[in-house]
N, C-alpha and C positions, 0 to 999 in steps of 0.2 A: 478390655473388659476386666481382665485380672487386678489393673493397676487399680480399676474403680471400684471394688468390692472390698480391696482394703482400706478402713477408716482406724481411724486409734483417736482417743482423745489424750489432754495431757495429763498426766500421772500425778495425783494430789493424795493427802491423807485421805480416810475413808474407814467406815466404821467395820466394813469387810471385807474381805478379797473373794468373789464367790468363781467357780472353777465351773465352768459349763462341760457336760458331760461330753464325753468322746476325746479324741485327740492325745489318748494314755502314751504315755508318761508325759507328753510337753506343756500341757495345760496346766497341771497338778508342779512340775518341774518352775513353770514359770512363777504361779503361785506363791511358790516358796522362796524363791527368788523377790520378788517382791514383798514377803513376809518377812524376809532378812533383811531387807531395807529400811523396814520400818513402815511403809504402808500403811498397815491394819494391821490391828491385834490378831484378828481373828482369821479364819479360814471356812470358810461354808461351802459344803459338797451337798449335791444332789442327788436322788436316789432314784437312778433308773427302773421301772419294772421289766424293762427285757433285757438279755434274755435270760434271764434269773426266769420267769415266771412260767415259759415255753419249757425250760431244763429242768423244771420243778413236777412241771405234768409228766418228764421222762422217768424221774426219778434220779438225775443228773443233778447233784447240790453245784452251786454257781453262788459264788460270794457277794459278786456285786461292784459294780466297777468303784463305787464309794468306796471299798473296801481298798482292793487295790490303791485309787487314789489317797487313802491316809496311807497306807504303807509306803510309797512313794513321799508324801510330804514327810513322814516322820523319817523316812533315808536323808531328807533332805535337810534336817535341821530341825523344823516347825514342831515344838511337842504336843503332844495327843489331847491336854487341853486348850491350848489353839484351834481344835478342829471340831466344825458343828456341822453335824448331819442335818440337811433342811425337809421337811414334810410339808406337802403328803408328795408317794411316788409319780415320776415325771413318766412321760412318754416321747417329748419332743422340745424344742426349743422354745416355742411358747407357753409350755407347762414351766419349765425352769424361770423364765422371766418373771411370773407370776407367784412360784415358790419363793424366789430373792424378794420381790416388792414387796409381800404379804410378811416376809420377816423384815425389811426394812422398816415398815409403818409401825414397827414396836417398839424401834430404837430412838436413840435421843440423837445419835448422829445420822440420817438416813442415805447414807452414800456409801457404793459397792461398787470395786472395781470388779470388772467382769472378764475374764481371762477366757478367750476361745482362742481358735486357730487363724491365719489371717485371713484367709478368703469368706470365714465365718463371720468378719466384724461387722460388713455394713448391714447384715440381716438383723443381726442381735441390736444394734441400735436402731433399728425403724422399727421390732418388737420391741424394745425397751422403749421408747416416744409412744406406742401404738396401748401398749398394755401396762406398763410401771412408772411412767415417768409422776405420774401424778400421786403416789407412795414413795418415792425416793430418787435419788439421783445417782446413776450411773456414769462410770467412767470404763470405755470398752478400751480393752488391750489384746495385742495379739500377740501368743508367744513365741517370744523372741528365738527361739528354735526350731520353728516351723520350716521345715524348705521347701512349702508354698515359690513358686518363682511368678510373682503379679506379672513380670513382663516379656515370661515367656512361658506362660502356664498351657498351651497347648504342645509341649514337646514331650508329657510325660499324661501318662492314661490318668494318673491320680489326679494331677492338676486338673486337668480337664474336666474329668467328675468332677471333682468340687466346684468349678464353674458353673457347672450346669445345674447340677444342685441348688448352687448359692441364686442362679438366676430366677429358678423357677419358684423357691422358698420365699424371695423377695416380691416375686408377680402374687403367690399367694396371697402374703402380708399385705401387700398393696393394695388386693382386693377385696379385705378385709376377712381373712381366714378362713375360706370356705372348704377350701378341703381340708378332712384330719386325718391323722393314722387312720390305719387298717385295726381294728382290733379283733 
């Protein structure tokens, strides 16, 4: 099960490298990694509303995992004009698909590598076929510092969730997205 959740396609230029939320620091790490390559000019983060929005009704200021992830890309080399914050705020996986396509269909190059965690890729591309493929083309990558283990991912409680997760995310997708967050 582990070994089949992970997909990656092959790594071509690309008008962005867009960074799916969660996964801090390895996803933003990988990112930049690829932006030193030469990939993409560019960098695009997405902008979660929790739990910024929950810690905002406390009275607890919460930066924003965006935030964090530019400070991580600019640790890492990429400078601060490199880095484009995408609108409007996400909530979920299929909200970020949707933020990347809607900026793709602006550009003259419509293709984004898409950096998640590995057991994350096969979801992000049956959502990216399901909701963006027809606004641009993606190329999914998983970063390369993930210690996901595909093929022994039930010896560790982590891996396991994200199994489970990744299973049930993909039965969603499949069924054409009927359940959403909680709001």
């Amino acid at each position: 099960m582990g070994r089949w959740l992970v997909v990656e396609d092959t790594l071509g230029k690309a008008r962005a490298i867009a960074v799916l939320s969660g996964g801090m620091p390895l996803r933003a790490m990988e990112a930049a990694k690829l932006y030193r390559e030469g990939y993409a000019p560019e960098i695009w983060l997405t902008h979660s509303v929790e739990p910024a929005a929950t810690l905002g009704e406390m009275g607890i200021p919460f930066a924003g995992e965006d935030y964090y992830n530019t400070r991580i890309l600019i640790h890492e080399g990429v400078p601060a004009g490199a880095i484009r914050g995408l609108d409007p705020p996400i909530v979920n996986t299929a909200d970020e698909i949707n933020a990347i396509a809607a900026a793709l269909a602006k550009e003259r190059d419509p293709t984004a590598i898409l950096v998640t965690t590995k057991a994350h890729t096969r979801r992000v591309r049956l959502l990216w076929q399901r909701l963006g493929s027809g606004r641009g083309n993606a190329i999914v990558r998983a970063a390369s510092g993930d210690p996901f283990d595909p093929g022994h991912w039930w010896r560790t409680t982590g891996d396991a969730l994200d199994v489970v997760r990744e299973v049930l995310g993909l039965m969603n997708a499949w069924a054409g997205l009927p359940l959403h967050p909680a709001r």
